[in-house]
DRENTI-299774 format. One record per atom (N, C-alpha, C): residue number from 0; x, y, z; residue in one letter; atom name. Coordinates in Angstrom, 2 decimals. Layout:
<nutors>
NUTOR   resi      east     north        up   resn   name
NUTOR    NUM         X         Y         Z      a     CA
...
</nutors>
This chain:
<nutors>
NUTOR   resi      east     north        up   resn   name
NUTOR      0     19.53     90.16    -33.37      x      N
NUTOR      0     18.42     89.94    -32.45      x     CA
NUTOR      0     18.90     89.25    -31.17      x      C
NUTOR      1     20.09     88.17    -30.81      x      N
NUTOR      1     20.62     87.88    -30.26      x     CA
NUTOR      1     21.91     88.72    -29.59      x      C
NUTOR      2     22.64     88.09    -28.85      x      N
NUTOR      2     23.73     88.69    -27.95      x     CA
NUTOR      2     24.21     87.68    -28.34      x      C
NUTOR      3     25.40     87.76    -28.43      x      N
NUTOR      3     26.73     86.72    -28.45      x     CA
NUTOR      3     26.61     85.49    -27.79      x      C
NUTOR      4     26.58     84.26    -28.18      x      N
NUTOR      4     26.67     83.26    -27.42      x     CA
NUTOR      4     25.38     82.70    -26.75      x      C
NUTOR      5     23.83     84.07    -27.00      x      N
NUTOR      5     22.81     83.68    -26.41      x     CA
NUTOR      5     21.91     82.25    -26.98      x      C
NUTOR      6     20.94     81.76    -26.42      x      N
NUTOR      6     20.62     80.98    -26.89      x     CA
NUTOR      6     19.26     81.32    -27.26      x      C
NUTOR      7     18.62     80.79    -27.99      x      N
NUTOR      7     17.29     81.20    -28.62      x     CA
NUTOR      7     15.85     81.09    -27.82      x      C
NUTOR      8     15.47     81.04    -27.46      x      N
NUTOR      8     14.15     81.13    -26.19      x     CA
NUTOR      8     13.15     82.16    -27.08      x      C
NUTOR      9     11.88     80.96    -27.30      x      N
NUTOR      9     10.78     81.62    -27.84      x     CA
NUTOR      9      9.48     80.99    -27.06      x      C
NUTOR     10      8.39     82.39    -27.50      x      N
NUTOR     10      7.47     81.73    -26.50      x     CA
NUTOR     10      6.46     82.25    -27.86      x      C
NUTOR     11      5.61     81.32    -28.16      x      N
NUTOR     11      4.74     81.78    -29.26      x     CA
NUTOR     11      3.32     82.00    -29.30      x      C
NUTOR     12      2.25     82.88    -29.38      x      N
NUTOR     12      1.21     82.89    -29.20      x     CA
NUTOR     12      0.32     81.95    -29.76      x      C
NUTOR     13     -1.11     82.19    -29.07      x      N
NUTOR     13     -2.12     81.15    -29.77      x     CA
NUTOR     13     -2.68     80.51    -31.42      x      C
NUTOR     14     -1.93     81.75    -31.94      x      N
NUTOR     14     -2.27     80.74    -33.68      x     CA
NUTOR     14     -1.16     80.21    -33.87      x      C
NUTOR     15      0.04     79.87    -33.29      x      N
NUTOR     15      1.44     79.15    -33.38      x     CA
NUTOR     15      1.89     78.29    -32.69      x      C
NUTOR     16      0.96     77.54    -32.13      x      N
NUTOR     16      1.32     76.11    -31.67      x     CA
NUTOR     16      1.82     75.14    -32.02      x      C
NUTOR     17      1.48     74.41    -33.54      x      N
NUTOR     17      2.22     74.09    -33.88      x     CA
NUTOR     17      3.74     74.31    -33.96      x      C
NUTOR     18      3.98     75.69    -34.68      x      N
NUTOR     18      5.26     75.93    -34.77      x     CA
NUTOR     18      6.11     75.83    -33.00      x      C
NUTOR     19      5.65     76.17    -32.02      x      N
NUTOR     19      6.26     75.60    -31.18      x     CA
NUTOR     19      6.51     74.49    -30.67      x      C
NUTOR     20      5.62     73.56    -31.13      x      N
NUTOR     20      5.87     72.30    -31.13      x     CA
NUTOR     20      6.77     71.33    -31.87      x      C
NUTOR     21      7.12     72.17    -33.05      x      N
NUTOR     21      8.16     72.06    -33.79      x     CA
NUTOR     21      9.46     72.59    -33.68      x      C
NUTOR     22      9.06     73.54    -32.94      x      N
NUTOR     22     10.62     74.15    -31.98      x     CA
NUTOR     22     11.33     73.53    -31.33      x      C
NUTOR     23      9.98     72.92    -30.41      x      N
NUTOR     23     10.57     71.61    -29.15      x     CA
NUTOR     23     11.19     70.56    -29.68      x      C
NUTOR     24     11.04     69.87    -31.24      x      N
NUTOR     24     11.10     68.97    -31.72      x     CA
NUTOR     24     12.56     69.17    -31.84      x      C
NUTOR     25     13.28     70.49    -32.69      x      N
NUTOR     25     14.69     70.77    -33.21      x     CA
NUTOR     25     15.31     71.17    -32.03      x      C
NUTOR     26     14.69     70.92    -30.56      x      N
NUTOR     26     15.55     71.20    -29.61      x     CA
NUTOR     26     15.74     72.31    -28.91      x      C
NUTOR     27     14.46     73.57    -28.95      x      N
NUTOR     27     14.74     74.62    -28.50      x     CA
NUTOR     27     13.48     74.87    -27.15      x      C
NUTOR     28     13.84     75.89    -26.45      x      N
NUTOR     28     13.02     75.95    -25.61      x     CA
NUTOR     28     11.74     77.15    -26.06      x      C
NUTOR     29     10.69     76.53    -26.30      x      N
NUTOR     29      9.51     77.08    -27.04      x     CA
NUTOR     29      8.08     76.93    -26.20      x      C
NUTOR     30      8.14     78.12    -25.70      x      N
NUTOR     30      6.73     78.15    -25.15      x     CA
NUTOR     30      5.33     78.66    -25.98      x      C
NUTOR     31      4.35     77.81    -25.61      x      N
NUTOR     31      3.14     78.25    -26.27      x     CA
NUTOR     31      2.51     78.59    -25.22      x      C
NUTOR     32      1.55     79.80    -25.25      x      N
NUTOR     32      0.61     80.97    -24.56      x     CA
NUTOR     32     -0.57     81.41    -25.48      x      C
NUTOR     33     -1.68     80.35    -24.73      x      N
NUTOR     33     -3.41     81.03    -25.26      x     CA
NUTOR     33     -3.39     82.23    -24.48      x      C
NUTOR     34     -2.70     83.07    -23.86      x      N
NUTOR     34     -2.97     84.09    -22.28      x     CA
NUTOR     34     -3.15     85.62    -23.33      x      C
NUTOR     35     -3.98     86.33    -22.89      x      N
NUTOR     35     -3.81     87.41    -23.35      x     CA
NUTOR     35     -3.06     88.80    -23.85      x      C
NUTOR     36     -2.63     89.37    -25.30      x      N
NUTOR     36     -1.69     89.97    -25.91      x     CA
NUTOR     36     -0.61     90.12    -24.55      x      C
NUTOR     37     -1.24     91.38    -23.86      x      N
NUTOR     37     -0.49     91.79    -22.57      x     CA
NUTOR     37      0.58     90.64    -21.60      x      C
NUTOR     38     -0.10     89.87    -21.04      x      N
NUTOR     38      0.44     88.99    -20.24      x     CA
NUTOR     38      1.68     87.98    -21.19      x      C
NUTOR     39      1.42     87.72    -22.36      x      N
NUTOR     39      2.13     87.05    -23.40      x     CA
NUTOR     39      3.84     88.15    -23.75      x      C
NUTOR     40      3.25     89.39    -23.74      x      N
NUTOR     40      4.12     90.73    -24.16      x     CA
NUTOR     40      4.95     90.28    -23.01      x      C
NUTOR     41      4.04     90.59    -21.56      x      N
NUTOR     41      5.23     90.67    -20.05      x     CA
NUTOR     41      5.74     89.63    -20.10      x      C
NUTOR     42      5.29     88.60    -20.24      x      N
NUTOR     42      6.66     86.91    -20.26      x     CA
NUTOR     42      7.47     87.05    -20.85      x      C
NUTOR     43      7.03     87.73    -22.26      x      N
NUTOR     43      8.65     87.82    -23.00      x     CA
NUTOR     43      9.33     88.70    -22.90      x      C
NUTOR     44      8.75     89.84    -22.06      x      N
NUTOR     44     10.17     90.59    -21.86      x     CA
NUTOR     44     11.00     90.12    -20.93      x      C
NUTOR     45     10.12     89.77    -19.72      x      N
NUTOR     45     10.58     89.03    -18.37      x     CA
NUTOR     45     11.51     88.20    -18.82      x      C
NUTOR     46     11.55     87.17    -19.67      x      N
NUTOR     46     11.86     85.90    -19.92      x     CA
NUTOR     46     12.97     85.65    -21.04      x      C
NUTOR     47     12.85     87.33    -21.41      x      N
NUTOR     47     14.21     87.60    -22.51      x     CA
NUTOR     47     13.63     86.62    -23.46      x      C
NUTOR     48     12.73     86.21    -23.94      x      N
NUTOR     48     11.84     85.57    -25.15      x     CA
NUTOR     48     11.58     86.26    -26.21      x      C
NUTOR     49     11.79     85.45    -27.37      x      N
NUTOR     49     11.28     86.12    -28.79      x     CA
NUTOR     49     10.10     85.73    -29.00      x      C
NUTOR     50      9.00     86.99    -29.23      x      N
NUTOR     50      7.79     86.49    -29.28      x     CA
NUTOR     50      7.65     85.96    -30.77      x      C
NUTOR     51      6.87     84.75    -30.91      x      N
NUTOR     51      6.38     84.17    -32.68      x     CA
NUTOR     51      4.98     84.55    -32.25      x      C
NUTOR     52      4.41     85.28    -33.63      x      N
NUTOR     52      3.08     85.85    -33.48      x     CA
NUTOR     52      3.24     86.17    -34.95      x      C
NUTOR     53      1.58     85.87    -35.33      x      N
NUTOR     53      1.02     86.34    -36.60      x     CA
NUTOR     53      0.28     87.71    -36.17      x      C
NUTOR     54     -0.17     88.10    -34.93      x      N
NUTOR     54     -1.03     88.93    -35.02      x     CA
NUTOR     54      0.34     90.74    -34.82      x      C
NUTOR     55     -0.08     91.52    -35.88      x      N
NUTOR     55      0.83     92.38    -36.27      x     CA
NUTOR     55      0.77     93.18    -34.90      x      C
NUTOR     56     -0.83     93.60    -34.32      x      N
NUTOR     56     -0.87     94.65    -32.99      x     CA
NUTOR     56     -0.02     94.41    -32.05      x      C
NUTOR     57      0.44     92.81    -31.73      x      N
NUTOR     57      0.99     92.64    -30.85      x     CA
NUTOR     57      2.56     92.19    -31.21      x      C
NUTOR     58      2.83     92.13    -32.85      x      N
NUTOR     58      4.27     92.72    -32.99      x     CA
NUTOR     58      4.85     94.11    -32.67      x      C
NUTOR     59      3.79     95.04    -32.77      x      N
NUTOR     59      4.15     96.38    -32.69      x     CA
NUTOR     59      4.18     97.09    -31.36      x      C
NUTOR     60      4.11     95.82    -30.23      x      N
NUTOR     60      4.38     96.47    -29.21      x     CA
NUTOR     60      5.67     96.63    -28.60      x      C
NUTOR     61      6.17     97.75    -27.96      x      N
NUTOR     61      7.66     98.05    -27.68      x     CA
NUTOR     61      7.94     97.42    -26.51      x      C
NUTOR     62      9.53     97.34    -26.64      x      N
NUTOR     62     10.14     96.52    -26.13      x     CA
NUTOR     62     10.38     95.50    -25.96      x      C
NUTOR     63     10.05     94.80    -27.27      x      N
NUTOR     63      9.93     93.50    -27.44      x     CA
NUTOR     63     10.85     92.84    -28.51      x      C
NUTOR     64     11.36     91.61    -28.37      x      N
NUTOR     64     12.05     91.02    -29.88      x     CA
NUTOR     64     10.73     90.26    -30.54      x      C
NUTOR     65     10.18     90.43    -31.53      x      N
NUTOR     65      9.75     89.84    -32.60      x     CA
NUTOR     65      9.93     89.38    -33.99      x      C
NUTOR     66      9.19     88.12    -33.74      x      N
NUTOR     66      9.44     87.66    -35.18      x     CA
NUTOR     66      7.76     87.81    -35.62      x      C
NUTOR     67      7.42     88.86    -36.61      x      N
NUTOR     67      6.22     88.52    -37.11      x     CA
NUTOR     67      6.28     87.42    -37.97      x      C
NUTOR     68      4.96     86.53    -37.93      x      N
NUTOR     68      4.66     85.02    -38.80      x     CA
NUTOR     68      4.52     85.36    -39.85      x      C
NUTOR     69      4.41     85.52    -41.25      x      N
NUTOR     69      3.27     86.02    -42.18      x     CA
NUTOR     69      2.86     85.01    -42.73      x      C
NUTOR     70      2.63     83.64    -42.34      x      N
NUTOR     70      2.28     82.55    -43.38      x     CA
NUTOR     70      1.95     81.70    -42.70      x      C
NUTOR     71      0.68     81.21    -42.72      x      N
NUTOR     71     -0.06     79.99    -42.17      x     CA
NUTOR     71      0.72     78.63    -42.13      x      C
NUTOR     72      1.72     78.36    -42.84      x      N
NUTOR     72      2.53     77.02    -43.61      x     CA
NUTOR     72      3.37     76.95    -42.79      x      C
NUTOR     73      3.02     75.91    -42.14      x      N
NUTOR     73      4.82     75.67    -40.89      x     CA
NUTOR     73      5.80     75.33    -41.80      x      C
NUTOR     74      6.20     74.80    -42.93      x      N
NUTOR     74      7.43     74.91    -43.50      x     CA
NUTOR     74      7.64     75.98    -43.79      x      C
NUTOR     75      7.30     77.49    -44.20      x      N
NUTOR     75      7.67     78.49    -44.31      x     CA
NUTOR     75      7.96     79.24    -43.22      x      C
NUTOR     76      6.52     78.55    -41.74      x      N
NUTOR     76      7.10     79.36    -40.58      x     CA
NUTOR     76      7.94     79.36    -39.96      x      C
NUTOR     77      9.19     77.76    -40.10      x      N
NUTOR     77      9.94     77.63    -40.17      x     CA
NUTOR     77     11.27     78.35    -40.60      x      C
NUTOR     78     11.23     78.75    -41.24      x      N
NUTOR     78     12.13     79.28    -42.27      x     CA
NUTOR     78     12.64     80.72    -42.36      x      C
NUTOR     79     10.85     81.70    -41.84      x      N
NUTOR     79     11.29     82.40    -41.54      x     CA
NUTOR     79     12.13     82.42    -40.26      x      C
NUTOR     80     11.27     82.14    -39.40      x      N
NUTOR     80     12.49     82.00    -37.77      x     CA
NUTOR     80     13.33     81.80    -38.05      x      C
NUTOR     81     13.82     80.68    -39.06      x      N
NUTOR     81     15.43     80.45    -39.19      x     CA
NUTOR     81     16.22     81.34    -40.00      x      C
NUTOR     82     15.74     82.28    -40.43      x      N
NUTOR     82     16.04     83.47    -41.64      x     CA
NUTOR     82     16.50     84.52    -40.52      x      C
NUTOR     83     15.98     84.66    -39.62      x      N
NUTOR     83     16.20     85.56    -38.49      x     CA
NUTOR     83     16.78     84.88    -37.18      x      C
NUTOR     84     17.10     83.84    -36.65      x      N
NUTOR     84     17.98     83.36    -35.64      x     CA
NUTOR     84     18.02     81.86    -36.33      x      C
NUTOR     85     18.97     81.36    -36.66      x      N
NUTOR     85     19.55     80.06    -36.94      x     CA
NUTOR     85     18.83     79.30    -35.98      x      C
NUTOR     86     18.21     78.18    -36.49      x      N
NUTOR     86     17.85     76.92    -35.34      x     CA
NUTOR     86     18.03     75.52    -35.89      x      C
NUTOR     87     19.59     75.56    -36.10      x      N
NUTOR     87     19.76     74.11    -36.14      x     CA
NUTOR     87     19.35     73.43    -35.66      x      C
NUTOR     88     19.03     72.13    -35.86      x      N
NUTOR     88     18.67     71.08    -34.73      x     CA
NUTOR     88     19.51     70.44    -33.74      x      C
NUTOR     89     18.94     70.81    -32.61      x      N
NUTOR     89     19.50     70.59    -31.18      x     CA
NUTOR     89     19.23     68.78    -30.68      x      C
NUTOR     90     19.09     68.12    -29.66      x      N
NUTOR     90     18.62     67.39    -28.67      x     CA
NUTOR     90     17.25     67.74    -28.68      x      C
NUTOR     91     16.78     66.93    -29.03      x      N
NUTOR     91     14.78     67.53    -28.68      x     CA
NUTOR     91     13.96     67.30    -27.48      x      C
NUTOR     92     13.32     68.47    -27.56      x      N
NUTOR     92     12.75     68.75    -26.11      x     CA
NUTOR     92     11.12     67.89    -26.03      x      C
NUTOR     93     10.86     67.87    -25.11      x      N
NUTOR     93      9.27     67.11    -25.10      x     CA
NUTOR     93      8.49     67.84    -25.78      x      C
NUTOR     94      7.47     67.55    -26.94      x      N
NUTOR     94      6.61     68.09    -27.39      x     CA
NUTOR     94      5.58     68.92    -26.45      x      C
NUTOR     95      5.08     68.01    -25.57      x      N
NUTOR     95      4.06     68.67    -24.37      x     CA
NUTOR     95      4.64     69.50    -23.40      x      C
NUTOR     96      5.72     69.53    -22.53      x      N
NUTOR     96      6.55     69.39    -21.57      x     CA
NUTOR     96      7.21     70.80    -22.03      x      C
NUTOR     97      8.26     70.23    -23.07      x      N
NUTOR     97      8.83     71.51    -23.75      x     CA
NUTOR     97     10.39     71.60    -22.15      x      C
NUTOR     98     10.16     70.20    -21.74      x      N
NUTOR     98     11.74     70.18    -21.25      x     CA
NUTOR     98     12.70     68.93    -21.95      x      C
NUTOR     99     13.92     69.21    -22.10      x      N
NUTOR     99     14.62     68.43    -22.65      x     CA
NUTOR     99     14.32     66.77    -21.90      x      C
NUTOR    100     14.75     66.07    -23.36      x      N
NUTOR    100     14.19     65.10    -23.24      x     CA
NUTOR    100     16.01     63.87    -22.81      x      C
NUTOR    101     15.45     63.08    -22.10      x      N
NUTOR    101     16.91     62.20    -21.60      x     CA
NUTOR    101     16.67     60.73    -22.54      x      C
NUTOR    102     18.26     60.30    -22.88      x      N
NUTOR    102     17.73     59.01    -23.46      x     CA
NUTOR    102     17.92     58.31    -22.54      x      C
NUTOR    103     17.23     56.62    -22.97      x      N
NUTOR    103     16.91     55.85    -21.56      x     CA
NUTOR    103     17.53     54.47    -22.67      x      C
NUTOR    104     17.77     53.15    -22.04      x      N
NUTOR    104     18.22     52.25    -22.96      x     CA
NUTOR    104     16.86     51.34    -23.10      x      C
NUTOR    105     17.41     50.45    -24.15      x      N
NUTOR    105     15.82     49.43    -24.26      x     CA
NUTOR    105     15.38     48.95    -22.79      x      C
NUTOR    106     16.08     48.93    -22.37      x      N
NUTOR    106     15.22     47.57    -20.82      x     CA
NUTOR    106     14.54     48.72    -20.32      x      C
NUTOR    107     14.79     50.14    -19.69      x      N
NUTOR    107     13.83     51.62    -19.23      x     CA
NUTOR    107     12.38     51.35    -20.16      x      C
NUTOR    108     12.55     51.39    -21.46      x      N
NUTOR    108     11.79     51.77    -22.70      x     CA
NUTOR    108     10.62     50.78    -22.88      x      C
NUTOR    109     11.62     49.46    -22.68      x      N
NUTOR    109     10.44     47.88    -23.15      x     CA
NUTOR    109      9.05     47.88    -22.25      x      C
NUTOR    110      9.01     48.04    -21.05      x      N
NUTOR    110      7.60     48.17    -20.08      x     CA
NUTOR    110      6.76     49.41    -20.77      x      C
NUTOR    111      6.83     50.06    -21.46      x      N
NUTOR    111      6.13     50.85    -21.65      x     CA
NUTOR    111      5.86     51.40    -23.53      x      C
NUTOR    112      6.38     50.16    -24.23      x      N
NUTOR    112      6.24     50.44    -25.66      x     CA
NUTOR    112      5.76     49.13    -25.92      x      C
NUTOR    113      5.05     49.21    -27.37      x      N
NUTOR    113      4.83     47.86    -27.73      x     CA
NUTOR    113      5.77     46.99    -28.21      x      C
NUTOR    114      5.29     45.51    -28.52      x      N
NUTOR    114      6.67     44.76    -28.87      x     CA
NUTOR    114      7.14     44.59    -30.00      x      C
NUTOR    115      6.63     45.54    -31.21      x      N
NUTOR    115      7.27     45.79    -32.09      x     CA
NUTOR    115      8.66     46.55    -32.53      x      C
NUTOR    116      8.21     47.99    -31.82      x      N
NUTOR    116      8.71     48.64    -31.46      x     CA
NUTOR    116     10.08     48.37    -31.11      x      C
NUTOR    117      9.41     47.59    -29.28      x      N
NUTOR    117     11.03     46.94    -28.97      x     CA
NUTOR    117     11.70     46.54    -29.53      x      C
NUTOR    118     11.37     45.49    -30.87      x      N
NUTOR    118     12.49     44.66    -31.72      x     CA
NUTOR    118     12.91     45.61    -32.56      x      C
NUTOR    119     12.68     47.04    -32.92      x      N
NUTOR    119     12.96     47.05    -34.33      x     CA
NUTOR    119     13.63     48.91    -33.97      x      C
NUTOR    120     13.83     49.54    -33.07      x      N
NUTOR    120     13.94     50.48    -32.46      x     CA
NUTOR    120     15.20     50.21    -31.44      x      C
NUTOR    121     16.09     51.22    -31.64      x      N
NUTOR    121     17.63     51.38    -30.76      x     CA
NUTOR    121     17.60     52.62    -29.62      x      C
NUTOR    122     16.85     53.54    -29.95      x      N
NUTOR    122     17.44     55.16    -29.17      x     CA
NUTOR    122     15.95     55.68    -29.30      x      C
NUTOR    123     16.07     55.84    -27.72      x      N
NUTOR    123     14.67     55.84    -26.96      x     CA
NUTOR    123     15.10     57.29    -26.02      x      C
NUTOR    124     14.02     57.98    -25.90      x      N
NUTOR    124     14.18     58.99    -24.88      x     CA
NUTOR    124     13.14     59.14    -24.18      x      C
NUTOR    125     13.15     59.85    -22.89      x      N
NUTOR    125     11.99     60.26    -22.09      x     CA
NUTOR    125     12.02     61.15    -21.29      x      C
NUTOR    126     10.65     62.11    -21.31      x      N
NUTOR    126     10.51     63.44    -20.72      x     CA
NUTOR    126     10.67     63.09    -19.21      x      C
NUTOR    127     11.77     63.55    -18.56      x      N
NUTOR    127     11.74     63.28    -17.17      x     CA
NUTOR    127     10.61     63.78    -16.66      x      C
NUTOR    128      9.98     65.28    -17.14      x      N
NUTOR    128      8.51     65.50    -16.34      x     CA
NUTOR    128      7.18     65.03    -16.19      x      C
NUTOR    129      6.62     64.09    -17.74      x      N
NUTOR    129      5.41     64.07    -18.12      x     CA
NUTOR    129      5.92     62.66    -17.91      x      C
NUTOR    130      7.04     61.87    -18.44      x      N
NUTOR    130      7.37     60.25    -18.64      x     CA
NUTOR    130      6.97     59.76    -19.83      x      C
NUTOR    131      6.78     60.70    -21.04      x      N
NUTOR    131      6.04     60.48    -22.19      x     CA
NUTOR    131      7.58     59.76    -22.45      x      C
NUTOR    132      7.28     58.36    -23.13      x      N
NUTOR    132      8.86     58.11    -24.49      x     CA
NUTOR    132      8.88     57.89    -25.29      x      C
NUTOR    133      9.51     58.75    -26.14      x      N
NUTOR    133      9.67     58.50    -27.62      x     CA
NUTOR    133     10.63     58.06    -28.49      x      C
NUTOR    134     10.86     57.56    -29.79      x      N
NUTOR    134     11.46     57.14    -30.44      x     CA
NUTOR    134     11.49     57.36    -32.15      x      C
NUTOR    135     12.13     57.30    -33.03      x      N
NUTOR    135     11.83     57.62    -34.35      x     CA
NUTOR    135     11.43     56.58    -34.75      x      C
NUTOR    136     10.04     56.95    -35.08      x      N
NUTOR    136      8.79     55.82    -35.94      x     CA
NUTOR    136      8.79     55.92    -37.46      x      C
NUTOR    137      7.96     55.46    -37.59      x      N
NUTOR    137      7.96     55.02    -39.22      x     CA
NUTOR    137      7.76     56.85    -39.59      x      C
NUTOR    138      7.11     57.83    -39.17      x      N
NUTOR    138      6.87     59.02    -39.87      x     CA
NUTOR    138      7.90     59.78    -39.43      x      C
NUTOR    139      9.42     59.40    -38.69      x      N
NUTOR    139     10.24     59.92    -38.91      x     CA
NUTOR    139     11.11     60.83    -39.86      x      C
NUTOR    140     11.21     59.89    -40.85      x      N
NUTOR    140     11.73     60.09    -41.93      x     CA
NUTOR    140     11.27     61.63    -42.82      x      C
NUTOR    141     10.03     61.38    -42.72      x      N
NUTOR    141      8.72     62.36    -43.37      x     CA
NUTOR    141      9.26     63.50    -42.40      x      C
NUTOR    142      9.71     63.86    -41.36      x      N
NUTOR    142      9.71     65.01    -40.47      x     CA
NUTOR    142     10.83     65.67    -40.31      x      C
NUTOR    143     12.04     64.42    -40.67      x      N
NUTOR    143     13.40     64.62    -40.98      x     CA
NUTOR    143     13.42     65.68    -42.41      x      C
NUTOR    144     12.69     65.19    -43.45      x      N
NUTOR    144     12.81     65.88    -44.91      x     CA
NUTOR    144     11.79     67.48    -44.70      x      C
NUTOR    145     11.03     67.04    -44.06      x      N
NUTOR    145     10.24     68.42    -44.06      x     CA
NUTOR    145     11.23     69.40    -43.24      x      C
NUTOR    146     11.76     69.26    -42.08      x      N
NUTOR    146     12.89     70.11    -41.42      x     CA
NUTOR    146     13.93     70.51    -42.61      x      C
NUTOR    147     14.23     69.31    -42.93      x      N
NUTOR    147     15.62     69.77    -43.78      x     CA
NUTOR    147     15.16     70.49    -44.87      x      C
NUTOR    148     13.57     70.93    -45.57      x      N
NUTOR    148     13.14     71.78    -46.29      x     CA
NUTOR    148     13.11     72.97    -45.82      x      C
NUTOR    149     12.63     73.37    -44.54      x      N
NUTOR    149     12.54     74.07    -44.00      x     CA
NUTOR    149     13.70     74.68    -43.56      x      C
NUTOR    150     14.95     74.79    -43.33      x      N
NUTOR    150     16.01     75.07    -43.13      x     CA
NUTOR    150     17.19     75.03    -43.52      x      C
NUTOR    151     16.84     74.69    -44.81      x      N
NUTOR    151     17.86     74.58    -45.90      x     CA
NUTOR    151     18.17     76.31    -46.90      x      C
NUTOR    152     19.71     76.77    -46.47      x      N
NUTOR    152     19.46     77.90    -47.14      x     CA
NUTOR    152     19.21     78.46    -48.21      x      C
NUTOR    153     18.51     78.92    -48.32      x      N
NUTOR    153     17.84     80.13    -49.55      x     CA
NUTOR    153     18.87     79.92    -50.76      x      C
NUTOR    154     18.59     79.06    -51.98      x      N
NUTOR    154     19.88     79.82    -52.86      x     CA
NUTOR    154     19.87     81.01    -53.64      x      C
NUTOR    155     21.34     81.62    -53.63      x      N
NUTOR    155     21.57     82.50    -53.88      x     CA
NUTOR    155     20.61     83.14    -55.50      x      C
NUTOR    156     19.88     84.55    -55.36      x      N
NUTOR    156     19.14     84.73    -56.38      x     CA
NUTOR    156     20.29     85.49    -57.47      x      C
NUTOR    157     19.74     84.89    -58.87      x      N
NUTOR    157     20.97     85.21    -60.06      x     CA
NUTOR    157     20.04     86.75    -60.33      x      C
NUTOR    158     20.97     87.28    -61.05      x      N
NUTOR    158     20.60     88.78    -61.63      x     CA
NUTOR    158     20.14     88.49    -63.08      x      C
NUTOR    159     19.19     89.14    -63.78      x      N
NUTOR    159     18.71     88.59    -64.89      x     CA
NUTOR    159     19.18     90.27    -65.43      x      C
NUTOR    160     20.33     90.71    -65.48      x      N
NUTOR    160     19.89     92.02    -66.39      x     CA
NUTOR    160     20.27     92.06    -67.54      x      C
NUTOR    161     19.55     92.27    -68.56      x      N
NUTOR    161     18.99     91.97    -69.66      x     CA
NUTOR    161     20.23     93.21    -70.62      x      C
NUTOR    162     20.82     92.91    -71.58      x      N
NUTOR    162     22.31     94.09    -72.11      x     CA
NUTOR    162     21.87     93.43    -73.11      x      C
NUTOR    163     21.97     94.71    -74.05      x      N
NUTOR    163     22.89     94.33    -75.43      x     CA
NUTOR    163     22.49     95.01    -76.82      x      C
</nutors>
């Protein structure tokens, strides 16, 4: 589905927001589009984008790379995407923004977080566009294990054939 060396660029329609928001999270550049089948189709060809879409009419339109969704469950929607282009986790991009995010040191960070935070928190980043900053909070952890469910490979299925 890729070219050698390309990098992954998805733009995902309106029932897959989440999952692009979770794109942005592992570091990829993931656009979300409420815009209609058509106009969604022309960005991604324009834009050399893999469309993520549950809706099948608008997998089946040509000239396009698709990944059809088939499963409501972002850990599975996960999984598939990663079943079909690898998406290790990258540098993460702004959730809103969806541009890479820069780290900043505590003294950038302290005016604008609480003072818990400050004491108990090392590696801080911020969306140069929006100025949103973030850091790994207590539901880190929880998002770390759900990824690593989500992208952990498939083990190998045993053969059960039955002799004798």
């Amino acid at each position: 589905m890729l070219n050698p060396g390309e990098e992954p660029r998805f733009i995902a329609d309106a029932m897959l927001g989440k999952l692009a928001r979770w794109l942005r999270l592992l570091g990829y550049d993931a656009l979300y589009s409420q815009e209609e089948d058509v106009v969604i189709a022309q960005r991604a060809r324009s834009e050399g984008r893999i469309l993520l879409t549950r809706d099948r009419g608008l997998a089946a339109r040509r000239g396009l790379r698709v990944i059809l969704v088939t499963t409501p469950a972002l850990e599975t929607q996960l999984t598939q995407v990663n079943a079909v282009v690898e998406i290790p986790p990258r540098p993460p991009r702004c959730m809103t923004c969806n541009v890479l995010l820069e780290r900043i040191p505590l003294t950038a960070a302290r005016p604008h977080i609480p003072p818990y935070v400050a004491q108990t928190q090392q590696d801080f980043r911020r969306c140069p566009q929006c100025g949103k900053i973030f850091w790994p909070g207590t539901h880190w952890e929880g998002i770390v294990q759900r990824l690593a469910r989500a992208l952990e490979p498939e083990p190998a299925q045993e053969s059960n054939s039955g002799g004798g």
